[in-house]
Rosetta silent file (secondary structure, phi, psi, omega in degrees, C-alpha in Angstrom):
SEQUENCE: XXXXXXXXXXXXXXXXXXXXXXXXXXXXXXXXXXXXXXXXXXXXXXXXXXXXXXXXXXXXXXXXXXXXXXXXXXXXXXXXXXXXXXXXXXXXXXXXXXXXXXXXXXXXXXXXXXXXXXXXXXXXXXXXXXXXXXXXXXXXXXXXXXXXXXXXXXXXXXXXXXXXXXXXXXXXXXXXXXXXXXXXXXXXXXXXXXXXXXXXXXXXXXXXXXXXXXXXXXXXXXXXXXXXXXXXXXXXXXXXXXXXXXXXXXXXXXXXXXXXXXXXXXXXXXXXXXXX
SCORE:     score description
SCORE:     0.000 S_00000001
   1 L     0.000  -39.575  175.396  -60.296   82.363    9.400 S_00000001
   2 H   -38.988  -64.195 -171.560  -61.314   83.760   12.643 S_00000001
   3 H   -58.820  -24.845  156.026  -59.993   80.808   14.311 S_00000001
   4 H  -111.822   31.006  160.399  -56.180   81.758   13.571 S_00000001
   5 L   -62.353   89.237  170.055  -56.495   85.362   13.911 S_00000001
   6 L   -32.917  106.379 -177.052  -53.746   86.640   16.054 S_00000001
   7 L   -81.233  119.309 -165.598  -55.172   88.980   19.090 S_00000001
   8 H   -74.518  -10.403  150.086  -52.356   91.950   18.552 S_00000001
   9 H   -71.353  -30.775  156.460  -52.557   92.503   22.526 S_00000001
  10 H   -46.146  -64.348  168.027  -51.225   89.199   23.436 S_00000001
  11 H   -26.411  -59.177 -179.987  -48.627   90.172   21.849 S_00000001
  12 H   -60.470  -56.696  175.918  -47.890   92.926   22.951 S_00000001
  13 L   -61.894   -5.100 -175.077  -48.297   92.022   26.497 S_00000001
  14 L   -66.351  -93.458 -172.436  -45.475   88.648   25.536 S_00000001
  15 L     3.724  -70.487 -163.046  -42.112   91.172   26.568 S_00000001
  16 H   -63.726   -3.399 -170.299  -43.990   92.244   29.723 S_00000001
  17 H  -106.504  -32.775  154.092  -44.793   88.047   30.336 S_00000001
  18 H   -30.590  -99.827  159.736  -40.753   87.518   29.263 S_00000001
  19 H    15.379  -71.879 -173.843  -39.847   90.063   32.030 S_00000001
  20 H   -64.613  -42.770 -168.797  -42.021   88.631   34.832 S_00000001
  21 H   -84.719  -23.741 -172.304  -40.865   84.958   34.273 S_00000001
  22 H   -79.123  -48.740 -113.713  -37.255   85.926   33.901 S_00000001
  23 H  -135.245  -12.861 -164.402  -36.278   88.650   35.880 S_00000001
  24 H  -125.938  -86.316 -168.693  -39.591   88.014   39.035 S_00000001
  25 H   -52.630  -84.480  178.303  -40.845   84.183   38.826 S_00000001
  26 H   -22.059  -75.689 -156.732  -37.752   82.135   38.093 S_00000001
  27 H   -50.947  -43.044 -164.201  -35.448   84.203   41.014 S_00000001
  28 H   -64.730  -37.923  173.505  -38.514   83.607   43.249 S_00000001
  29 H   -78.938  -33.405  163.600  -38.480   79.762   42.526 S_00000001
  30 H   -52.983  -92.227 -128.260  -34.475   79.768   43.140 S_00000001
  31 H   -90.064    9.174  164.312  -34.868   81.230   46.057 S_00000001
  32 H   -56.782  -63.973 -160.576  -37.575   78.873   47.508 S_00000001
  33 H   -50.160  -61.215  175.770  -35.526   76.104   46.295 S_00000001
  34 H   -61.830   -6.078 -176.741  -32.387   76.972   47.942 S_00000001
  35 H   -81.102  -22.162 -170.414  -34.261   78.453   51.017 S_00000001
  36 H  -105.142  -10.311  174.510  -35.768   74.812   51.224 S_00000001
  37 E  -132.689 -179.770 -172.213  -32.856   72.768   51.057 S_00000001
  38 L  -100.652 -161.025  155.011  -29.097   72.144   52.550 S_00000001
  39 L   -27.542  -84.035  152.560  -25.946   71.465   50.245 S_00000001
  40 L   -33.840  -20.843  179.137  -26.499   68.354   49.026 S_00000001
  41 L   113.716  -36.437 -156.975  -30.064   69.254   47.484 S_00000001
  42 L   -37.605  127.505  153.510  -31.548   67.669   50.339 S_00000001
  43 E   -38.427  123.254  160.908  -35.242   68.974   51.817 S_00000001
  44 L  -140.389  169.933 -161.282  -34.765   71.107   54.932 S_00000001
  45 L  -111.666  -49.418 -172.439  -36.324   73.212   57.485 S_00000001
  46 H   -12.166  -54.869 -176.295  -33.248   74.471   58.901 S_00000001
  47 H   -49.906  -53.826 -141.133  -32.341   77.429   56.796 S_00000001
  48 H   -99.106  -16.794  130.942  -35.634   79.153   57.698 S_00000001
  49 H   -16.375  -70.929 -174.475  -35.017   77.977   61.384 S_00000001
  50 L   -63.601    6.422  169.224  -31.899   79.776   61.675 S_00000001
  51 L   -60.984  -33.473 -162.458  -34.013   82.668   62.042 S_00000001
  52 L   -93.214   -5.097 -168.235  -34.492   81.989   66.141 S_00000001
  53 L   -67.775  152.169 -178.454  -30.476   82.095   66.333 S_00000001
  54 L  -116.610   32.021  161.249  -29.571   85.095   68.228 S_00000001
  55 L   -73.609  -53.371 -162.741  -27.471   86.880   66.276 S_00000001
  56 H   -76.216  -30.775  172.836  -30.045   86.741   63.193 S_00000001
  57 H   -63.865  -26.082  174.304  -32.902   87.549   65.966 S_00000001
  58 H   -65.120  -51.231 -175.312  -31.202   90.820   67.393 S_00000001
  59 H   -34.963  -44.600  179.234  -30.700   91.873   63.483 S_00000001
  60 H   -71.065  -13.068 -173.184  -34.298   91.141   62.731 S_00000001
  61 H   -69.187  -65.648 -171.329  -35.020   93.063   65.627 S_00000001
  62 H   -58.398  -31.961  161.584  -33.130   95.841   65.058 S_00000001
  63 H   -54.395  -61.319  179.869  -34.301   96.107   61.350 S_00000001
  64 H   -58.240   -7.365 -174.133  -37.891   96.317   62.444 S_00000001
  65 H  -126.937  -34.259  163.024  -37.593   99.332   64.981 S_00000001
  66 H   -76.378  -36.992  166.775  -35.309  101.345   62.250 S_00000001
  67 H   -47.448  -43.927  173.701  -37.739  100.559   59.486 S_00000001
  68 H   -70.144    1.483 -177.008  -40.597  101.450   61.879 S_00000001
  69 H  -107.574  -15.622 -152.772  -38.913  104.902   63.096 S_00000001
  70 H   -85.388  -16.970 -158.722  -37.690  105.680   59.484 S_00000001
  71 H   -76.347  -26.455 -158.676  -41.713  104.814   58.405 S_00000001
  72 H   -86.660  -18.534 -160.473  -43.123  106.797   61.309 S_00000001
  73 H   -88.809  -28.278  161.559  -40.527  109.841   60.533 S_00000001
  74 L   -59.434  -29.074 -166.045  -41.772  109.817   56.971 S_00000001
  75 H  -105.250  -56.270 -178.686  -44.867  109.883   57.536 S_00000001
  76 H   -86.231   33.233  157.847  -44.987  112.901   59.695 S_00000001
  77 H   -70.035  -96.981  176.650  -42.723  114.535   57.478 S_00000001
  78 H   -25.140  -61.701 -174.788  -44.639  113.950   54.508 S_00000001
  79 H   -35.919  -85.539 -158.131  -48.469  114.751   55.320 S_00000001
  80 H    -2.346  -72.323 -173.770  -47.620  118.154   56.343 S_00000001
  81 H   -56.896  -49.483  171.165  -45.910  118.658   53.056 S_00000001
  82 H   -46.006  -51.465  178.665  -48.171  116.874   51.064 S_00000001
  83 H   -68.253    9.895  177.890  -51.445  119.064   52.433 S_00000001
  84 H   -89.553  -42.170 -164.682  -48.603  122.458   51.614 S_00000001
  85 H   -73.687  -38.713  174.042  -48.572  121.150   48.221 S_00000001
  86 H   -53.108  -39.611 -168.290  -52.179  120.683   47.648 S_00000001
  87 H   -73.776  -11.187  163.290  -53.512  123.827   49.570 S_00000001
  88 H   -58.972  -32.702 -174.119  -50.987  125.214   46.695 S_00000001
  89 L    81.140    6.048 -163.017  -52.583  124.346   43.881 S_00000001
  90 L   -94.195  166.095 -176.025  -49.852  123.079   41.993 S_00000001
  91 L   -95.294 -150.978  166.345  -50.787  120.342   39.722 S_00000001
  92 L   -57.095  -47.581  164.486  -48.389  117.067   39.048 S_00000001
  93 L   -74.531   37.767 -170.518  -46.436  118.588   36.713 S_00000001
  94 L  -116.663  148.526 -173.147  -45.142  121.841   38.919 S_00000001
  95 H   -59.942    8.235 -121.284  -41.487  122.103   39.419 S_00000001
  96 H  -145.361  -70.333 -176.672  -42.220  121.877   43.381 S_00000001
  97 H   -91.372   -5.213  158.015  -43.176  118.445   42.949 S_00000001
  98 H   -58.955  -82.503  178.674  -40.932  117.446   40.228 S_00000001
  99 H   -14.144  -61.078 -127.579  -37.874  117.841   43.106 S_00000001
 100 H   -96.911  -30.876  175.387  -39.256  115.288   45.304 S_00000001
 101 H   -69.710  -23.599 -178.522  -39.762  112.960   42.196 S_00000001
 102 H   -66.626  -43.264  161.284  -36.250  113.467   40.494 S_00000001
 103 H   -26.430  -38.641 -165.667  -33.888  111.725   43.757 S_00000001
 104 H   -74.613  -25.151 -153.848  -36.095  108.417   42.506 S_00000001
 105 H   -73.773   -8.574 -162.010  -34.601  109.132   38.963 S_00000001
 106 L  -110.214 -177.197 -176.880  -30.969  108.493   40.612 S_00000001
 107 L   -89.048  130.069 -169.279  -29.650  105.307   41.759 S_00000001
 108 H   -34.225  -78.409  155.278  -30.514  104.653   45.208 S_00000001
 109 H    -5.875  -70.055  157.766  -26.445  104.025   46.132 S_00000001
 110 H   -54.625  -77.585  165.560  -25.433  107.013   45.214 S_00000001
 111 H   -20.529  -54.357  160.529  -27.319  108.919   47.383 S_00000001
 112 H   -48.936  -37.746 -158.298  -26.310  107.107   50.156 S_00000001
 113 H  -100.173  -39.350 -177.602  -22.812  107.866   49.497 S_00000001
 114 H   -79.050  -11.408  179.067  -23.727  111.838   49.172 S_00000001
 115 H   -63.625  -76.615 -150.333  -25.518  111.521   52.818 S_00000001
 116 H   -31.564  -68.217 -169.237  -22.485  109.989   53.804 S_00000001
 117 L   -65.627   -0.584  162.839  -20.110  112.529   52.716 S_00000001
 118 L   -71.231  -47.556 -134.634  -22.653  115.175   54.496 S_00000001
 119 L  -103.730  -42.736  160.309  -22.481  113.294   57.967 S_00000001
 120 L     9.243  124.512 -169.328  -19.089  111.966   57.635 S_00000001
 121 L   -63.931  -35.228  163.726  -16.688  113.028   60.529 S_00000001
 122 L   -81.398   34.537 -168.707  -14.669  114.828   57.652 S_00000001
 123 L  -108.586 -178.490  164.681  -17.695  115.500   55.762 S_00000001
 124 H   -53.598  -43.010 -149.096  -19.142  118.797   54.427 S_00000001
 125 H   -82.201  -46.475 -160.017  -21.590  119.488   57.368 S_00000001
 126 H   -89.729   -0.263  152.427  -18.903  119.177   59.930 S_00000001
 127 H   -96.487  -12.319   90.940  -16.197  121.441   58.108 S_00000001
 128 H    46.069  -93.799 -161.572  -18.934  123.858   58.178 S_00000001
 129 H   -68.686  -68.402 -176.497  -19.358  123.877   61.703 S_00000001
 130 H   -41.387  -42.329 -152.002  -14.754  123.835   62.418 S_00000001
 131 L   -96.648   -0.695 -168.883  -14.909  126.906   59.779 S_00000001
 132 L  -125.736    5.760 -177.576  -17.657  128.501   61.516 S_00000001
 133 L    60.349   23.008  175.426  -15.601  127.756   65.207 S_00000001
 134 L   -92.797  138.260 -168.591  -18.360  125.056   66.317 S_00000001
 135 L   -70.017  146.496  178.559  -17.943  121.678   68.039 S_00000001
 136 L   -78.258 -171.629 -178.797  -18.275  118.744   65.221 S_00000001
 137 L  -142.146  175.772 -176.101  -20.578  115.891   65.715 S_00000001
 138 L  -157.452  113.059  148.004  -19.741  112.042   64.457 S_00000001
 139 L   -80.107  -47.421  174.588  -23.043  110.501   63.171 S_00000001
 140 L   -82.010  124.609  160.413  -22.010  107.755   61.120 S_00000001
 141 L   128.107   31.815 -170.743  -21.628  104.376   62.686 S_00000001
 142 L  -140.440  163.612 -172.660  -24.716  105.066   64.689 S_00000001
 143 H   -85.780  -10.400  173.045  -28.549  103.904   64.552 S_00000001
 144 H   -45.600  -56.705  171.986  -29.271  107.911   63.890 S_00000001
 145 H   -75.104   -6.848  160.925  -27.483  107.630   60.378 S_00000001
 146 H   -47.561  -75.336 -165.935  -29.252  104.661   59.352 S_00000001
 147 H   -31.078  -73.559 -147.131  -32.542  106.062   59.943 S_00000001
 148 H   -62.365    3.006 -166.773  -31.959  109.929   58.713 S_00000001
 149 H  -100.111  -43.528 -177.459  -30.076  107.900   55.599 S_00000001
 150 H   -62.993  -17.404  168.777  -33.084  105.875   55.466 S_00000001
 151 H   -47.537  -69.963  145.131  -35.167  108.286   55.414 S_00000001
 152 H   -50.359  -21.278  171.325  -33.481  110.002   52.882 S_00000001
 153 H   -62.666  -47.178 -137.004  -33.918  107.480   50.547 S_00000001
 154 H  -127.993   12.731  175.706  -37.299  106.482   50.743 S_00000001
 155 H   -64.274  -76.503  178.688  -38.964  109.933   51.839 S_00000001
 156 H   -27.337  -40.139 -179.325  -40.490  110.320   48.126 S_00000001
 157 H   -56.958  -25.936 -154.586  -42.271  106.859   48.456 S_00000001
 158 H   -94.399  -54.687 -154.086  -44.428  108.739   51.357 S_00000001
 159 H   -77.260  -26.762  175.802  -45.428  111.697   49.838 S_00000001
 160 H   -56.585  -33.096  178.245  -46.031  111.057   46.443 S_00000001
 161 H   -65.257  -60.515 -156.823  -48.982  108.547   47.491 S_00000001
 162 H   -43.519  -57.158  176.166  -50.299  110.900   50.591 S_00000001
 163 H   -41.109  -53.126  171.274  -49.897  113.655   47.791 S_00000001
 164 H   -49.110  -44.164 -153.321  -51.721  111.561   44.976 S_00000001
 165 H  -100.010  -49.295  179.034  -55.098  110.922   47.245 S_00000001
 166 H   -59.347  -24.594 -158.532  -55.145  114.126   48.925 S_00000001
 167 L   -85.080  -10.413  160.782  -55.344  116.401   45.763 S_00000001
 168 L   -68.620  -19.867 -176.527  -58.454  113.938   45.020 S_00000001
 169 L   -76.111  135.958  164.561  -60.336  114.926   48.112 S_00000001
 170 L   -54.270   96.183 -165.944  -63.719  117.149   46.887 S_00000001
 171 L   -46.611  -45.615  176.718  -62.984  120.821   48.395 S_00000001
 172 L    -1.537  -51.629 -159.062  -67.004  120.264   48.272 S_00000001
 173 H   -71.191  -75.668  149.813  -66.537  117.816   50.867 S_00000001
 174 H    20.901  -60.868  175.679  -64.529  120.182   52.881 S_00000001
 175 H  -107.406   -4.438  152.846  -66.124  122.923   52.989 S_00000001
 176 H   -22.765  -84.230 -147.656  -69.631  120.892   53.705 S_00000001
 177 H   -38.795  -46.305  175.582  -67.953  120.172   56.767 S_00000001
 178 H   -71.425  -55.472 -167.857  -66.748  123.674   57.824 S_00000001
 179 H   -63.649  -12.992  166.667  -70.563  125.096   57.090 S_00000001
 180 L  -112.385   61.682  148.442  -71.786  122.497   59.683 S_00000001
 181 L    77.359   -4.167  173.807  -69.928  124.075   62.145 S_00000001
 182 L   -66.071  120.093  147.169  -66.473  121.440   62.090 S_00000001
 183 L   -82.058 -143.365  178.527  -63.259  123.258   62.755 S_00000001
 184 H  -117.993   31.238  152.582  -60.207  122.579   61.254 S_00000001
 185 H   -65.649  -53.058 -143.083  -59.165  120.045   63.880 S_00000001
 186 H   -78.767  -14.207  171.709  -62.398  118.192   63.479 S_00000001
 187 H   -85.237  -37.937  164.357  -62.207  118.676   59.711 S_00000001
 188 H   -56.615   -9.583  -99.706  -58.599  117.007   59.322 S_00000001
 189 H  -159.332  -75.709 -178.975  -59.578  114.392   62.180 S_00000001
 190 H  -106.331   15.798  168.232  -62.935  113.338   60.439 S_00000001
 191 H  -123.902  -69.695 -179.411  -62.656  114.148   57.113 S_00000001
 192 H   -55.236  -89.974 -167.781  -59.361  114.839   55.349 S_00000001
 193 H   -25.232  -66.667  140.565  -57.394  112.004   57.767 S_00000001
 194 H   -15.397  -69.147  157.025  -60.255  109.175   56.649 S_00000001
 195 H   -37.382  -49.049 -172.175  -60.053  110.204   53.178 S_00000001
 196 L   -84.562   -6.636  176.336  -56.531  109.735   53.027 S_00000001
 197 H   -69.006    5.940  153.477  -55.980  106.426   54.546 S_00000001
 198 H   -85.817  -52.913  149.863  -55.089  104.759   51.576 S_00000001
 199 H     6.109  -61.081 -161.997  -52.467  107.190   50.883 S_00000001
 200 H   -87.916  -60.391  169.119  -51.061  106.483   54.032 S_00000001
 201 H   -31.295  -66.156  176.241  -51.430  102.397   53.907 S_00000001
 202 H   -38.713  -67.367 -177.597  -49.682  103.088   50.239 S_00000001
 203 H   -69.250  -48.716 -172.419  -46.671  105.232   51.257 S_00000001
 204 H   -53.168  -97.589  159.960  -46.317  103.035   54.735 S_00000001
 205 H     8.675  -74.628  174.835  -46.122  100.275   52.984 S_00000001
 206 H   -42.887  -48.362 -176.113  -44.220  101.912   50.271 S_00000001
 207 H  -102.763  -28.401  169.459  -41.264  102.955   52.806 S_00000001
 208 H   -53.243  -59.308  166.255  -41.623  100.105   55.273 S_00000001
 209 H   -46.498  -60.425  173.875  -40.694   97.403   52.821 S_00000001
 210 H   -68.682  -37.825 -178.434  -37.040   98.702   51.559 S_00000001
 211 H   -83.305  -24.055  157.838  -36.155   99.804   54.520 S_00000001
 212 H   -17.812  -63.360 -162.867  -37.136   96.135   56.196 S_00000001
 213 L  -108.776   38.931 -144.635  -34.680   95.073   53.865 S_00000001
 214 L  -113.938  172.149  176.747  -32.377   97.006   52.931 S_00000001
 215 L  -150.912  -19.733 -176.324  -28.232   96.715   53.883 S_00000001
 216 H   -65.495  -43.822  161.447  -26.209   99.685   51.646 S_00000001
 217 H   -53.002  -28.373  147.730  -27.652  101.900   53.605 S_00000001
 218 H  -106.564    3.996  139.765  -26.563  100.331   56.535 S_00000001
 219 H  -110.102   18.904  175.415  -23.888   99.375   55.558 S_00000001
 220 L  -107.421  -39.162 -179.099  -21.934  102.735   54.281 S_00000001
 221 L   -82.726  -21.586  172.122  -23.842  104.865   56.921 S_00000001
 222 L   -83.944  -23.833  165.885  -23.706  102.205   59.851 S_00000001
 223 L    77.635    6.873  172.665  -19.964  102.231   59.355 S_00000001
 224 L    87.765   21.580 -149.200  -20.072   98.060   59.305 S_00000001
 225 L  -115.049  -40.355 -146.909  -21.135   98.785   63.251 S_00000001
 226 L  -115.374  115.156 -171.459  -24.866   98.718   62.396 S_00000001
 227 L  -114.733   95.837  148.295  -25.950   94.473   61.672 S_00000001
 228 L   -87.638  141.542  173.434  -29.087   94.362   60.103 S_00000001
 229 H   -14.321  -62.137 -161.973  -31.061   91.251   58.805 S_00000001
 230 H   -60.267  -35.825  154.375  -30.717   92.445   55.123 S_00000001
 231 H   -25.036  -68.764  174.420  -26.639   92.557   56.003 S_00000001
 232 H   -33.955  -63.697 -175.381  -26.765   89.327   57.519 S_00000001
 233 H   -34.713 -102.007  162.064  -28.430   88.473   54.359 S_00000001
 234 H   -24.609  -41.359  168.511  -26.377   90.083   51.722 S_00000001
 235 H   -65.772  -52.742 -172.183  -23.188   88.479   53.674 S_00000001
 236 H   -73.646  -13.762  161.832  -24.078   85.039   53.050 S_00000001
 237 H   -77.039  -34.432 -161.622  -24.670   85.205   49.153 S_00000001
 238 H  -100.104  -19.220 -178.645  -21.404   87.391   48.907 S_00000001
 239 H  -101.214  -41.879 -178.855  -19.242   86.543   51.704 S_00000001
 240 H  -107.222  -31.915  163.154  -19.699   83.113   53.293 S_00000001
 241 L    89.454   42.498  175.228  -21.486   81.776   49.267 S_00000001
 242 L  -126.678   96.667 -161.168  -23.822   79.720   51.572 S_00000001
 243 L   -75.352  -35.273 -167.705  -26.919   80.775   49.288 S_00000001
 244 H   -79.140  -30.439  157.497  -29.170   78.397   50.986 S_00000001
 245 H  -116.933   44.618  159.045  -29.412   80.095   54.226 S_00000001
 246 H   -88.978  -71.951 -154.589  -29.305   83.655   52.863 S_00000001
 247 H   -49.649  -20.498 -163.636  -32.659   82.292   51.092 S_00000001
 248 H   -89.232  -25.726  157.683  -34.171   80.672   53.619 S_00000001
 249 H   -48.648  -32.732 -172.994  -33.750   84.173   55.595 S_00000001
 250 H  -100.093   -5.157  146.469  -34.926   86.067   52.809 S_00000001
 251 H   -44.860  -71.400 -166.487  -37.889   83.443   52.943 S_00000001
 252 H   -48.501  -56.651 -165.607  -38.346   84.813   56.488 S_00000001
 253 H   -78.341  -29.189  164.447  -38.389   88.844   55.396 S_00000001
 254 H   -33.846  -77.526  179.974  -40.696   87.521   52.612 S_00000001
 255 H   -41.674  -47.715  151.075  -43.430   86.615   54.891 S_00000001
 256 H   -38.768  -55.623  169.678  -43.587   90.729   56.231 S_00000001
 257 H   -26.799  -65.392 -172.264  -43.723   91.539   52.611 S_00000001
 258 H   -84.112    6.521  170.451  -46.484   89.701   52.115 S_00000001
 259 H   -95.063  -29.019  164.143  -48.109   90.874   55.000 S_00000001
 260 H   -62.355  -36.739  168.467  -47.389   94.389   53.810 S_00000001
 261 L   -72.491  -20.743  175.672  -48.765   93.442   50.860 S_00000001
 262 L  -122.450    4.321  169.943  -52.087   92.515   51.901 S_00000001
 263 L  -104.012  -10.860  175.884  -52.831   95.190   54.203 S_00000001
 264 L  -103.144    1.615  155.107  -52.496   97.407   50.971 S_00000001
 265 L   -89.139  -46.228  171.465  -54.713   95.311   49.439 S_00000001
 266 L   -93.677   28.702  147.251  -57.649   95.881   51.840 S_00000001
 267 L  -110.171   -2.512  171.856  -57.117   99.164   52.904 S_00000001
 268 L  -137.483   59.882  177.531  -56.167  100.321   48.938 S_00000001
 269 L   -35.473  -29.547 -159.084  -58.856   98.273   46.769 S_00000001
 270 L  -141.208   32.264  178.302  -58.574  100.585   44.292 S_00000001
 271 L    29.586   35.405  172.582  -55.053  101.690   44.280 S_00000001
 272 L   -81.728   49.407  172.372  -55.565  105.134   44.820 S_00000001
 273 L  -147.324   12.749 -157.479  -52.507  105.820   46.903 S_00000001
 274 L  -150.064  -28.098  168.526  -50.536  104.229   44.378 S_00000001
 275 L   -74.405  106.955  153.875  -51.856  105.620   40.550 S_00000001
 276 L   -61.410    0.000    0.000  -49.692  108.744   39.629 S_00000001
């Protein structure tokens, strides 16, 4: 009887194995295939080529220096805030840190659209400033609103990790540190900062990736002005329908991924920058 006893976690676990091959594995094998071949079906190299052209190399360029300013701008954003909320005491559930989680709860799109209508030349900030007898400013269409939009976005990815790891550090440890004579340079520097570097791998990571790839944001806040890779991208499934080299591009942004991906595997073995 044993031998056709049904293990009731298999089960359970089928939906979440449904999920993964539909909605993760299958798309990933499309977009190999078409990333790997022309028109015709044919094998090619080409698509993944078209990478050195030097329209798609300025894009990739330019994508990699806003993702890296919006990652670096995040990050010293965040700590700060993260070590306010810990030296606070609040736990996970306090309304303090509930804010910074609810913005994930809304769709991504939206947001973007309420930046917009801050920074807008017509927007709220800058009728403000005419009703207050102050020169406006024009933001949008610039590499500023990309960033400060990306930013907005993807700020929560930083802190919640930094937040998660620090509130784990041992005061123990801490104040060890302080009784042999460390101040509180030398205790953030060689204690706290060290602790926290998966945190920081986790949220980098965490903020790096989406903004790599991302194009709504630059394209409602960029004003069509601002040509990033993921644009590029996103134009050839919706605009030119030549699916073969948006994949073989999105092949290309893949390879960072997975490089992103494996630096958060050795520096966060044990996913503490990443368990809520």
């Amino acid at each position: 009887m044993n031998k056709f006893k049904v293990n009731t976690k298999s089960l359970l676990a089928g939906p979440y194995l449904v999920w993964m091959i539909g909605f993760t594995v299958i798309p990933l094998l499309m977009i190999g295939w078409y990333g790997l071949t022309d028109r015709e079906g044919s094998f090619t190299l080409a698509n993944i080529a078209a990478i050195a052209d030097a329209d798609h190399l300025e894009a990739l360029g330019l994508s990699l220096l806003l993702s890296l300013a919006c990652t670096i701008v995040c990050l010293l954003i965040a700590y700060p805030l993260a070590m306010i909320l810990k030296a606070s005491g609040m736990g996970k559930g306090a309304f303090v840190v509930f804010i910074f989680i609810l913005p994930m709860w809304m769709n991504s799109l939206l947001r973007t659209y309420a930046w917009l209508n801050l920074l807008d030349d017509g927007g709220i900030l800058n009728q403000i400033l005419s009703a207050l007898g102050l020169p406006s400013f024009s933001v949008v269409g610039t590499n500023l609103a990309v960033v400060s939009g990306m930013v907005y976005n993807y700020l929560p990815f930083m802190v919640l990790p930094l937040y998660n790891v620090l509130v784990k550090i041992d005061e123990n440890v801490i104040n060890a540190a302080r009784d042999l004579g460390a101040n509180s340079f030398q205790v953030f520097y060689k204690v706290v900062l060290p602790l926290s570097f998966p945190g920081i791998v986790s949220g980098v990571t965490m903020v790096f990736v989406p903004s790599l790839t991302t194009f709504a944001v630059s394209d409602l806040l960029g004003a069509r002005k601002i040509l990033l890779i993921g644009n590029i991208i996103e134009q050839e499934f919706s605009t030119a329908s030549n699916w073969n080299l948006g994949s073989g591009l999105s092949l290309v942004l893949m390879v960072f991924i997975l490089i992103s991906m494996a630096l958060l595997d050795r520096y966060d073995k044990n996913g503490e920058g990443t368990s809520f």
